[in-house]
N, C-alpha and C positions, 0 to 999 in steps of 0.2 A: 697664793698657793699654786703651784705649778707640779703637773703630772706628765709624763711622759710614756706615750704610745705608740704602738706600729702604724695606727690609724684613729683619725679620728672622723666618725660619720655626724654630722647636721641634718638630722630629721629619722624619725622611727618607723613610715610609712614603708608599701611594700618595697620600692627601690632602696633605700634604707638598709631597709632588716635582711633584706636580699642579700645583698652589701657584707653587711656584718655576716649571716652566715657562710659566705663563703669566704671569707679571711679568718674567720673562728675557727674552720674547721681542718683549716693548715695551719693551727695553732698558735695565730696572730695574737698583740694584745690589745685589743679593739675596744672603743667606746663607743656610744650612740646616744646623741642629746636628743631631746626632744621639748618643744617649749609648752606642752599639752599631758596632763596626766591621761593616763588609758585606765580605760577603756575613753572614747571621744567621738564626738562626730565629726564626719570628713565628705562635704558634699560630691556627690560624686552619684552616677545610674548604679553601682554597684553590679552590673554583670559583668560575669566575668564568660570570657567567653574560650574554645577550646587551647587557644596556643597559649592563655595565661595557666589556665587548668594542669597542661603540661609542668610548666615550671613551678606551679603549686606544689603539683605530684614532686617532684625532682627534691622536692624541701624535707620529705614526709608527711605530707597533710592529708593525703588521701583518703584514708577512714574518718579523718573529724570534719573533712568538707562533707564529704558523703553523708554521715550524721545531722549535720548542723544547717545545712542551706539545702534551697531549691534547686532542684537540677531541671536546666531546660534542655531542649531538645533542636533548636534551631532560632531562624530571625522571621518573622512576616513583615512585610515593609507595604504601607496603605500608602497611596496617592489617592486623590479626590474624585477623578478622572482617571485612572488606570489599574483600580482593581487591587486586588490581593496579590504579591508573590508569596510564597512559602518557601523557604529555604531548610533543609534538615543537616544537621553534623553528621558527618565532618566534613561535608562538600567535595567528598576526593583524595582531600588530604590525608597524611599522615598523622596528625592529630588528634586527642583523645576526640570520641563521639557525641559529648555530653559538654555542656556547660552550667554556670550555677549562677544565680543570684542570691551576691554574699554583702549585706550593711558594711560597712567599713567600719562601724562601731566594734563589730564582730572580728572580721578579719585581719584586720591591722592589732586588734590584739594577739593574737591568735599567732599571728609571725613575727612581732612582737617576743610573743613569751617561748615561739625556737629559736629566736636568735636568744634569750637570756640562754634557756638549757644548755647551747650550745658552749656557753662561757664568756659572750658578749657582758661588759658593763654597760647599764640602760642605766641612766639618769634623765629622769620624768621630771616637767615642769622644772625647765632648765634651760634657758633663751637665749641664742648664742646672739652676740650683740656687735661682733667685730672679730673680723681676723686680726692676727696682727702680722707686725710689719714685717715686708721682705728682709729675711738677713740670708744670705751667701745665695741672691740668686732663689729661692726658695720661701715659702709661707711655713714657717715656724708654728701657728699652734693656734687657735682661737682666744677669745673671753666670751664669757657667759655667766650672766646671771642664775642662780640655782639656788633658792629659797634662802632670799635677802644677804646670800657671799657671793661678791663678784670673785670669779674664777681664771689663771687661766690654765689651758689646757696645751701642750705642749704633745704635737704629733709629727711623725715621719711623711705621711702623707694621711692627706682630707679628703671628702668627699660629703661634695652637698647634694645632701637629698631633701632640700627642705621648698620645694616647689614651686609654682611658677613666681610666685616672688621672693627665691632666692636671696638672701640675704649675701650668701656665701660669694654666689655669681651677680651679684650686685656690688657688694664689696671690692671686689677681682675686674669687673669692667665684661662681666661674657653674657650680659642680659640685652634684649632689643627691646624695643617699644615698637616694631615695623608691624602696622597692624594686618598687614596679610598674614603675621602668625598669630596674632592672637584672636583668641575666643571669651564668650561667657557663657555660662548656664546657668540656672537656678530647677531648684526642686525641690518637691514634698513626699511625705508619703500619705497616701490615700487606702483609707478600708471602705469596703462594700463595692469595690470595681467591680461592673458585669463580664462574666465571660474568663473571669481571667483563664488564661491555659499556662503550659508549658513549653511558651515559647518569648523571648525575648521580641517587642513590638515595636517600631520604629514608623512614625510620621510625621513625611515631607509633602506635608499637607497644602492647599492652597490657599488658607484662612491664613498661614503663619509663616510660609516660604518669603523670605530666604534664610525663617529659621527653621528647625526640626523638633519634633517633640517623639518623646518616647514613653513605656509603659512597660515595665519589667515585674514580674508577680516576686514579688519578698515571698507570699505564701497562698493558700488558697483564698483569702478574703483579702488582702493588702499587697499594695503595689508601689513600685516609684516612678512616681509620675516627673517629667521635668521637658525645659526645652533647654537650645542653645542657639547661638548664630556667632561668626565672623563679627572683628568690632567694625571692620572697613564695611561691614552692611549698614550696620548700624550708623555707622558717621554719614551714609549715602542717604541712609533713607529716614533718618530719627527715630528709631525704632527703642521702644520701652521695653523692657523685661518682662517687667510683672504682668502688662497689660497683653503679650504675644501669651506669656502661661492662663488668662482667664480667656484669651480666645482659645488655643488650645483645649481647655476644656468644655467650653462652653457652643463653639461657634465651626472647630471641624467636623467633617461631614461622618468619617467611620471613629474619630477617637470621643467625642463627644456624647456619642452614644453608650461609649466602656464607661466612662466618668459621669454619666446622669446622675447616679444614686449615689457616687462614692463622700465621701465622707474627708475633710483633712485632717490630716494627724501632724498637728506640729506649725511652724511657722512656713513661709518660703525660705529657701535660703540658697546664695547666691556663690558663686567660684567665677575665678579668670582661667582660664586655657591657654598654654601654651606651645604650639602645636606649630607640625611638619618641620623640625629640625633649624629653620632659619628663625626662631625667637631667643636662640642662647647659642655660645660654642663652649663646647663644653670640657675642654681643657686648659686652662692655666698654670706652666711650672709643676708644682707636685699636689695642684689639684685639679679633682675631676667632678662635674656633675652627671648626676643622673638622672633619670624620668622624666617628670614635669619641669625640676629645673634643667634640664638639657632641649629643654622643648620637643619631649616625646612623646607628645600624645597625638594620637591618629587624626590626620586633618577631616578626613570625612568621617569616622563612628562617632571621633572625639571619647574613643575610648585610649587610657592609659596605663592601666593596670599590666596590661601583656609588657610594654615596653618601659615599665619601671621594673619590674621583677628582673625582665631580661636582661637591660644594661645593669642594674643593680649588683648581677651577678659576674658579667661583665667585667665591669670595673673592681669589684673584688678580686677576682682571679687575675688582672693586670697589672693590680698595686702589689699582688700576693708575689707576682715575678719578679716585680720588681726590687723588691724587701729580699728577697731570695738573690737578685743579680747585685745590688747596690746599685742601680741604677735609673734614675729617673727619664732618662729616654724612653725607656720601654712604655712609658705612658703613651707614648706617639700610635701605641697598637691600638688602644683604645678609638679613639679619634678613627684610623683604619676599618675597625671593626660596625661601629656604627654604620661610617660611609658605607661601607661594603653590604650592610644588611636591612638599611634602610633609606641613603638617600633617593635610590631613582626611584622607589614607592612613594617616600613621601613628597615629593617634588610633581609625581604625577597625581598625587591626591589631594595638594593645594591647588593644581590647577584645574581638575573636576568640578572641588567645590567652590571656587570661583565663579568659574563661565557657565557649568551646567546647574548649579543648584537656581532651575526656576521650573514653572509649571508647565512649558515649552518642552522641556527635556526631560522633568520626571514624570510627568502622565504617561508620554510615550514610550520612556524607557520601561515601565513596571508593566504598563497595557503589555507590552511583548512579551517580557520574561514571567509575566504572571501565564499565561499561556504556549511558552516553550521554557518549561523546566532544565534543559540544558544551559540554557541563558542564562536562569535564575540561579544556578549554580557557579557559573563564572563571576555573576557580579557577588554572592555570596564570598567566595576565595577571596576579590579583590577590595571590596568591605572589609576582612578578616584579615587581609593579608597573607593570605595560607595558600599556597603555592602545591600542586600536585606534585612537585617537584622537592619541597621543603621535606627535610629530615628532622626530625625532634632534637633538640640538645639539650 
């Protein structure tokens, strides 16, 4: 069976549905597979922090984030040796003042179900399994399995948003294995954390450096607790997963004190990271990736929400000119746009968290900026990426 679209998107997550709404709403006729029924879990810290907040806003979500999640207030970042910083929104910037911690059980449905309103077709538990083959120069359409009928699906132009292990940019040849970009995490969520507040917690603690753990409050009794590290750490020093998250709770000096009483809710559970731009390129012919499979997620927060939403939309409105021109060059702005908006950041924040993630340089870095707030403010921006200079789009 063969169907024919302006687009077809590979994954329903926020770059995704990003994706789909902004081709929907120049009247595209858009698809979006997903190989997962939603509502779903999707590991991941779930905060979302202000420059994602913005693009959230831009969707219409405003009133049901406001509703439905936590709103934090800022970052506190603990070292072992160097104290507390506190950091408050918006740092300077132009960006909203607030940030939120939202499950992605939650959220991904929730943009999910604006991209259907908008006139998107969502086809849930539906596994794309192969592109097919180049004809005239171009990627003709997918196949997908979609409850026990193999499909194929016949589009103008793709877009994989189906994450770091891209199927789409595995298929096409635009995925690396260079593990200076890759990452992993794992996380759980925990009830009965002390203390919890209104603010997004991060430690680069010295029980678990050169990995990071963090502690984000879901609500007033429950939190997401997790860590993460570089796999080049790991191949350096043999370092376990599981066993860096039971130090973590059990063995740092200021986060093991939050997690004495807390309680687990659920299993561990584990993600790859694909991060600072050199683990995928992310255009092929008349297709494009996005977020995670673009290798978008921030090499120091290891946050990728801001920068799946962002190119998501992105890449929508590129393929949407392009459908408009007849012309597939124009994809070449895409590619442009990125560089332009994020390579010297991410380039300088692989080499950060290379050389200085150790006890050497974070004790001293946070001892300073926990006692000149002005500091603690720049490394906030450069954390966030939020530039006093940045304008909202």
């Amino acid at each position: 069976m063969k169907e024919q679209y302006d687009a077809i998107i590979v994954g329903a997550g926020p770059g995704g549905s990003a994706a789909a709404c902004s081709l929907a709403e120049q009247g595209f006729r858009v698809v979006m597979l997903d190989k997962d029924t939603f509502p779903r879990e999707k590991v991941c810290g779930d905060g979302i922090a202000p420059r994602a907040v913005h693009s959230l806003y831009h969707l219409g979500l405003r009133e049901e984030l406001a509703s439905r999640f936590k709103r934090t207030s800022g970052i506190r970042f603990y070292a072992t040796h160097g104290g507390m910083t506190e950091i408050r929104y918006p740092m300077g910037s132009r960006y909203p003042d607030h940030g939120y911690v939202a499950p992605r059980r939650e959220l991904d449905s929730i943009l999910l179900a604006r991209a259907s309103a908008l006139g998107v077709e969502v086809i849930q538990d539906c596994r794309v399994i192969g592109v097919l083959p180049f004809r005239e120069g171009r990627v003709p359409g997918v196949t997908a399995e979609c409850g026990g009928d193999t499909l194929e699906l016949a589009g103008r132009f793709i877009i994989g948003a189906d994450g770091p292990s891209s199927l789409v940019g595995k298929e096409l040849g635009l995925l690396s294995r260079n593990p200076l970009y890759l990452g992993v995490s794992v996380r759980r969520y925990m009830s009965g954390v002390n203390d919890i507040s209104d603010f997004l917690e991060i430690y680069p603690e010295d029980a678990i450096i050169p990995s990071c753990g963090w502690i984000f409050p879901v609500d007033e009794n429950t939190a997401n607790v997790g860590v993460g590290y570089m796999l080049y750490a790991r191949e350096k020093r043999r370092i376990n997963l599981t066993r860096v998250f039971d130090d973590f709770v059990h063995r740092t000096r200021h986060a093991a004190a939050k997690l004495r009483d807390a309680r687990p809710l659920g299993r561990l559970r584990g993600a790859m990271l694909r991060v600072g731009m050199g683990g995928s390129y992310p255009r092929r012919a008349n297709v494009l990736l996005v977020g995670d499979a673009a290798s978008l997620t921030n090499p120091i927060s290891g946050e990728g929400i801001t920068y799946a939403l962002e190119s998501g939309r992105w890449a929508g409105e590129t393929v949407a000119a392009a459908l408009h021109g007849r012309d597939d060059s124009i994809l070449d702005n895409y590619v442009r746009i990125l560089d332009w908006k994020y390579r010297r950041y991410f380039n300088l924040g692989t080499l950060a968290i290379r050389y200085f993630n150790n006890p050497y340089c974070v004790n001293p870095l946070l001892f300073t900026t926990s006692r000149i707030p002005r500091l603690g403010d720049k490394m906030g921006r450069f954390l966030m990426n939020c530039r006093r200079s940045d304008y909202p789009q």
